[in-house]
C-alpha positions as CSV (number, residue, x, y, z in Angstrom):
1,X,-5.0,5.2,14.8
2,X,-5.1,5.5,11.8
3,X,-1.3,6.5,11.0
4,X,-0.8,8.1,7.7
5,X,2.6,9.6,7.1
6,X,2.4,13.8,5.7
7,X,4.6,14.8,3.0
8,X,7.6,16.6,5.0
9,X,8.8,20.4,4.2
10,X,12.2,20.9,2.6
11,X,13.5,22.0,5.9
12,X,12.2,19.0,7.4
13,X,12.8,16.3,4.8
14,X,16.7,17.5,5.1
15,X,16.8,17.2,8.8
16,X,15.2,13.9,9.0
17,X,17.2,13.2,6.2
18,X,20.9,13.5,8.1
19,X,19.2,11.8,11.6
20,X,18.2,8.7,8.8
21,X,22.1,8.1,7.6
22,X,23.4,8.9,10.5
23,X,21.3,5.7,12.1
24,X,20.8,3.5,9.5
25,X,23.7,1.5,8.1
26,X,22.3,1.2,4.7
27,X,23.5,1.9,1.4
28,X,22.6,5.3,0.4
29,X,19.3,5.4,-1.0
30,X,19.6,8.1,-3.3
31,X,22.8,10.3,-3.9
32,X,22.8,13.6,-2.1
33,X,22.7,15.6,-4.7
34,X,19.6,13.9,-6.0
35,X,17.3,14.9,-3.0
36,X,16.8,18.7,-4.4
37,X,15.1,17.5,-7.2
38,X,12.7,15.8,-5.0
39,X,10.9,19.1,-4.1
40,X,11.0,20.6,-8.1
41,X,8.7,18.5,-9.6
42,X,5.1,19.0,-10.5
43,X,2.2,16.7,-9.0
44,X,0.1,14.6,-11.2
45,X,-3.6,15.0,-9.0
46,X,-4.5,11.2,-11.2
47,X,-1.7,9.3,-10.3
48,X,-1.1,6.9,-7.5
49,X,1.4,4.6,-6.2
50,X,1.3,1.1,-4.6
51,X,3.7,-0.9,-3.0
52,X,2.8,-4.3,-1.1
53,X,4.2,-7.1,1.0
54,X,7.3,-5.6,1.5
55,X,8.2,-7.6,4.1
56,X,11.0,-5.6,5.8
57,X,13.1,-7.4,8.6
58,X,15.7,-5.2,11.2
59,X,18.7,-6.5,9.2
60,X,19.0,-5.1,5.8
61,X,20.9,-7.8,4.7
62,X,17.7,-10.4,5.4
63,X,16.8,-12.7,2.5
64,X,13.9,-15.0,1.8
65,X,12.8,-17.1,-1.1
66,X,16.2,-16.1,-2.6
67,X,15.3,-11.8,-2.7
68,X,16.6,-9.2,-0.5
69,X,13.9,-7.6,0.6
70,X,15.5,-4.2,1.9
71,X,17.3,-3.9,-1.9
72,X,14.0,-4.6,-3.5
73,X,12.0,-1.7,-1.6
74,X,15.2,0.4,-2.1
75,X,15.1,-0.1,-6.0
76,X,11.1,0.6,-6.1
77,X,11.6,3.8,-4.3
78,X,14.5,5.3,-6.1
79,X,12.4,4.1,-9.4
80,X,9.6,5.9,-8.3
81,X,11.7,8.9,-7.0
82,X,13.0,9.0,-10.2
83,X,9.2,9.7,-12.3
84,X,8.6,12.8,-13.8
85,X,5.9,14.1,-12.1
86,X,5.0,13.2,-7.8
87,X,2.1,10.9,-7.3
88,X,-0.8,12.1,-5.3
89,X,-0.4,9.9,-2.8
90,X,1.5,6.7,-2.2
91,X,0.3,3.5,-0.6
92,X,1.8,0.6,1.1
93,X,-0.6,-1.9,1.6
94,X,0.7,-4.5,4.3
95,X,3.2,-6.6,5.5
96,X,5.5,-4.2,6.1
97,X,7.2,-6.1,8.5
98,X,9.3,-9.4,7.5
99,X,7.4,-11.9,9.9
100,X,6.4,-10.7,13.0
101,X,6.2,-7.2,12.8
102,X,9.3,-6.5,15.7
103,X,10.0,-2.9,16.3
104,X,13.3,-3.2,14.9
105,X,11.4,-4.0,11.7
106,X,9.4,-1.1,11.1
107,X,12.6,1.2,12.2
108,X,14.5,0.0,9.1
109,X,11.0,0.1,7.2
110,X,11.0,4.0,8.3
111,X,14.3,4.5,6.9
112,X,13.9,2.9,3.0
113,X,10.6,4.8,2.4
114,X,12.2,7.9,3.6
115,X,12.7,9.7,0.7
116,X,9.6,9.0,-0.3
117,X,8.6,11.4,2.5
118,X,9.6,14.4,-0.3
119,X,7.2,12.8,-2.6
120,X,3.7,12.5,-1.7
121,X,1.6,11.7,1.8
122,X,1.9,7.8,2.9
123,X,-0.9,5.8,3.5
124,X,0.0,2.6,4.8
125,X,-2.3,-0.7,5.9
126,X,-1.5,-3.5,8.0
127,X,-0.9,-7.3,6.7
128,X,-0.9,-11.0,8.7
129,X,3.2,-10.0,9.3
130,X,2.7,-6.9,10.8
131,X,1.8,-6.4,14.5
132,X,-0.6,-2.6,15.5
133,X,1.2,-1.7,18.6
134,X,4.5,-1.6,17.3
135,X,3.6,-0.6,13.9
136,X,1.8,2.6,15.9
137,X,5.1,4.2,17.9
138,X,7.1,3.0,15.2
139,X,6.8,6.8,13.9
140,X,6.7,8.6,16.8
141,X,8.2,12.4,15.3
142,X,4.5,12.3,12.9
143,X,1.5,13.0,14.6
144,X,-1.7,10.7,14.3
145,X,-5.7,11.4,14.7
146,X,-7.9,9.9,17.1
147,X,-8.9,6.0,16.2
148,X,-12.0,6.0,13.6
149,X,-12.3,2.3,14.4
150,X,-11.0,0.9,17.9
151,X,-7.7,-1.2,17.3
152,X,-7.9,-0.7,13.3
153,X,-6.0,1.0,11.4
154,X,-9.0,2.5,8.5
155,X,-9.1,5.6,7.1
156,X,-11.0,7.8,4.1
157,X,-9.1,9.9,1.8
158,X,-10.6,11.9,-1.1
159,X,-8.7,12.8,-4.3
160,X,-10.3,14.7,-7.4
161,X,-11.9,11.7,-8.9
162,X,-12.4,9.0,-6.2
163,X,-12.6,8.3,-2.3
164,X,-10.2,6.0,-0.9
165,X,-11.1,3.3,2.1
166,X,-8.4,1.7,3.7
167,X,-9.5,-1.1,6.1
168,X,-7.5,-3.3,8.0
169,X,-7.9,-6.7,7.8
170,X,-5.1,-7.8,10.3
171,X,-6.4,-10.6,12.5
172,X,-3.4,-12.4,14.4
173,X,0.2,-11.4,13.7
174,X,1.9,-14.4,11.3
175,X,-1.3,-16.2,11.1
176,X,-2.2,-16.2,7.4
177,X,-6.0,-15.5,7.0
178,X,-7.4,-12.2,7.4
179,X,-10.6,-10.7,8.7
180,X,-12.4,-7.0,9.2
181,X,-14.8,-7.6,11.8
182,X,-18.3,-6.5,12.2
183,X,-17.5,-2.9,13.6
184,X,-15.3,-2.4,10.8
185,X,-17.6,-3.5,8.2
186,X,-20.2,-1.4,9.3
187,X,-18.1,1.6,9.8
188,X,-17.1,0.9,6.0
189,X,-20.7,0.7,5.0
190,X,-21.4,4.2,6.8
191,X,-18.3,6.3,5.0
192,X,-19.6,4.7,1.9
193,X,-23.5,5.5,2.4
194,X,-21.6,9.1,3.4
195,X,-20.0,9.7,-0.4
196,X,-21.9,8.3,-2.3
197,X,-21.2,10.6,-5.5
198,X,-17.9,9.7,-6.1
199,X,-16.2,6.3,-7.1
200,X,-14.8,4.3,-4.5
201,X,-11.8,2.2,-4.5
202,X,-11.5,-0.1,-1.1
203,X,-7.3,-0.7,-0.4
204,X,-7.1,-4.2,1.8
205,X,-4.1,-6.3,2.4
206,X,-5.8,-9.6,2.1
207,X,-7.6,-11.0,-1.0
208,X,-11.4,-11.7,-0.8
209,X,-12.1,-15.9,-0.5
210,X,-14.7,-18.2,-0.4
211,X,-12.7,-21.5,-0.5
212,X,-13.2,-24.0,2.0
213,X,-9.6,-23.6,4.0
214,X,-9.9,-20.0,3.8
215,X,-5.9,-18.0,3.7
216,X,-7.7,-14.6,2.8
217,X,-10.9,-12.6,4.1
218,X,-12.9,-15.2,6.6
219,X,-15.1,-12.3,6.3
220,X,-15.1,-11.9,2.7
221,X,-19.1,-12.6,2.3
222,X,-20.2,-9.8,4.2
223,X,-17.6,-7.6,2.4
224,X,-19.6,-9.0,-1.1
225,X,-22.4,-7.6,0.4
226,X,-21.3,-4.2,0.8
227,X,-20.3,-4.6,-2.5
228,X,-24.1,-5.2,-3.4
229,X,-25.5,-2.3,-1.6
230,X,-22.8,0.2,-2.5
231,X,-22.7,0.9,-6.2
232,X,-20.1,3.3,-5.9
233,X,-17.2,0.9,-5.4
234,X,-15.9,0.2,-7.8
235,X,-12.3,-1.5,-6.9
236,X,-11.4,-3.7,-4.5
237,X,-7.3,-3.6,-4.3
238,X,-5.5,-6.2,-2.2
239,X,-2.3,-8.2,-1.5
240,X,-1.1,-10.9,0.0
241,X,-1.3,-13.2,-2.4
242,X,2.0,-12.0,-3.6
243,X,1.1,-12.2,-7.3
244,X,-0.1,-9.6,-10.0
245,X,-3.1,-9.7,-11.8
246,X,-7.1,-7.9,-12.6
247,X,-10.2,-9.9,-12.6
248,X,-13.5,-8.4,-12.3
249,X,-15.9,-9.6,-9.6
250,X,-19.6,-10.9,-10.2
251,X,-20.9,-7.8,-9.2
252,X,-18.9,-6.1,-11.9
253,X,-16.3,-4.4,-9.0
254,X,-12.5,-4.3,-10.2
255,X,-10.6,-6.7,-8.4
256,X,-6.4,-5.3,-8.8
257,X,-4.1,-8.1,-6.8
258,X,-0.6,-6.2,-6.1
259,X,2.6,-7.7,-7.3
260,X,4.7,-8.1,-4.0
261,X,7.9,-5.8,-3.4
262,X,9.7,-8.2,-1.3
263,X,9.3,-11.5,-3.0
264,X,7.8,-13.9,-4.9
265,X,6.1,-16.9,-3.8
266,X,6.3,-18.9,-7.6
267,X,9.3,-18.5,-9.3
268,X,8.8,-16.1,-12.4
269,X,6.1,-14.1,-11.4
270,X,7.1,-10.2,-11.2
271,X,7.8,-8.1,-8.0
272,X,7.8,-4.4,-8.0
273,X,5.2,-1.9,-7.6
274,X,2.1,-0.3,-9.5
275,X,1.1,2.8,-10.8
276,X,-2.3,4.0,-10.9
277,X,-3.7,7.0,-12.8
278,X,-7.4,7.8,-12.9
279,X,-10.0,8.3,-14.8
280,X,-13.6,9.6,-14.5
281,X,-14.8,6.8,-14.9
282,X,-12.0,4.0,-15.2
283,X,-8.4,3.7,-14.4
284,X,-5.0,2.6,-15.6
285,X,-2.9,0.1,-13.7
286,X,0.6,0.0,-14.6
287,X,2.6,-2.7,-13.6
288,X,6.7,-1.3,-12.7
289,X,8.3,-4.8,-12.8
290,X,11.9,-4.7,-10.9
291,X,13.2,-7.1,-13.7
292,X,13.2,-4.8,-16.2
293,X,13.2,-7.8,-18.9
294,X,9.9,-9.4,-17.1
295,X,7.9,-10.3,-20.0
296,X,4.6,-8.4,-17.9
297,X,6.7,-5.3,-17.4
298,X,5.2,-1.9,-18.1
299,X,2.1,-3.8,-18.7
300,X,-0.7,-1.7,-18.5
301,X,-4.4,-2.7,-17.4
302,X,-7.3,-0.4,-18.6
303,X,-10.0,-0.7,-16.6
304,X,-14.1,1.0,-17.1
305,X,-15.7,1.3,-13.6
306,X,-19.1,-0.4,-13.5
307,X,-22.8,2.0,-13.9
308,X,-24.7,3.0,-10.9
């Protein structure tokens, strides 16, 4: 489309707000009272926020490798509803959806992240478990621009100290490796070639691999390359893997791996989200673990972008 989410008015955010509880059959997010104190805050113009692999299915009460993941997103969003200052932006970055990406999926996705809505725009990216069609209508009261890449969902958005791509590496719904295609990855190299004055931080659900039995990019040479020519990138932020950690790539780009929100696949790794806060010419990576007595909780990675 691509289908990015506005931050709503008051007025609206309210409305939206009663329509949400009055279909939902969830817990209450955040008490009633707490909503006005969405809108009072301040925005930090540095900071970000990630979620990834949510993995949302129609039922609420859904559970999978022992985690619910309808509470999990629910406790990420009132923690992050709950920060001092608004993020610029918040990202989800695939597999929304539980396994499939059904309709009924994304309509109980709609309603957790809702009060997020008060917070900051939403700029969400599509995983192996999600599925475009439905994930498109699944929002139908926000309005969406004209497709900047046929059948993706990729966007640009600028912030004071970096450009954000978002590319869509969605290949078949519940089939586990990922790819971009050629039109993509030259459409990618074009916005890049087009900003080239400002760091650029590429958001992807899946990870970048060059094993043999590939579960990640298939196209994950040709994204290298672009890597090459395009000394302004400088991160390369994915998912997928449901895991959390930084490595830096040969060519000196960041590589950040998101912690998943819904669950974990080896017992004792965190879940949660990240938040990011820029620099001019690095960035912090925080992780928000949701055990708050995870030995890597409130760890902090402090990453120097590499020279032009």
């Amino acid at each position: 489309m691509p289908l990015t989410l506005p931050q709503l008015s008051r007025r609206e955010f309210l409305k939206r707000t009663v329509l949400t509880a009055l279909g939902a059959g969830l817990v209450e997010l955040i008490p009633a009272k707490g909503y006005a104190g969405l809108f009072g805050k301040s925005r930090d113009p540095h900071t970000f926020a990630f979620f990834s692999d949510t993995h949302i299915a129609a039922a609420p009460a859904t559970q999978f490798l022992n985690a619910n993941m309808a509470d999990n997103l629910a406790a990420c969003v009132r923690e992050l509803c709950a920060w001092p200052a608004k993020p610029a932006a918040i990202l989800i970055n695939g597999d929304l959806a539980f396994s499939t990406g059904r309709a009924e999926d994304y309509a109980t996705f709609g309603r957790l992240i809702h009060p997020l809505r008060a917070l900051a725009p939403l700029h969400l990216s599509l995983g192996n478990h999600d599925e475009r069609q439905h994930f498109w209508t699944a929002f139908p009261q926000d309005a969406t621009v004209p497709r900047t890449v046929p059948q993706r969902q990729a966007s640009v958005f600028a912030s004071d100290r970096a450009n954000w791509f978002l590319i869509d590496s969605l290949m078949l719904t519940n089939q586990t490796p990922g790819g971009l295609g050629a039109g993509q990855l030259d459409w990618l190299s074009r916005e890049l070639a087009a900003r080239p004055d400002r760091p650029a931080l590429i958001v992807c659900h899946h990870n970048l691999d060059a094993h043999l039995n590939i579960s990640g990019l298939v196209d994950t040479a040709a994204l290298e390359d672009v890597f090459a020519r395009h000394r302004q990138v400088k991160a390369f932020i994915h998912g997928h893997t449901h895991d959390w950690h930084v490595t830096t790539h040969a060519s000196g780009v960041q590589i950040i791996n998101l912690p998943p929100t819904g669950y974990v696949f080896q017992a004792g790794r965190p879940s949660g989200w990240v938040r990011c806060t820029l620099a001019r010419d690095g960035a912090e990576f925080e992780l928000r673990a949701l055990d708050p007595h995870h030995p890597e909780q409130a760890q902090v990675k402090k990453l120097a972008w590499r020279t032009t």
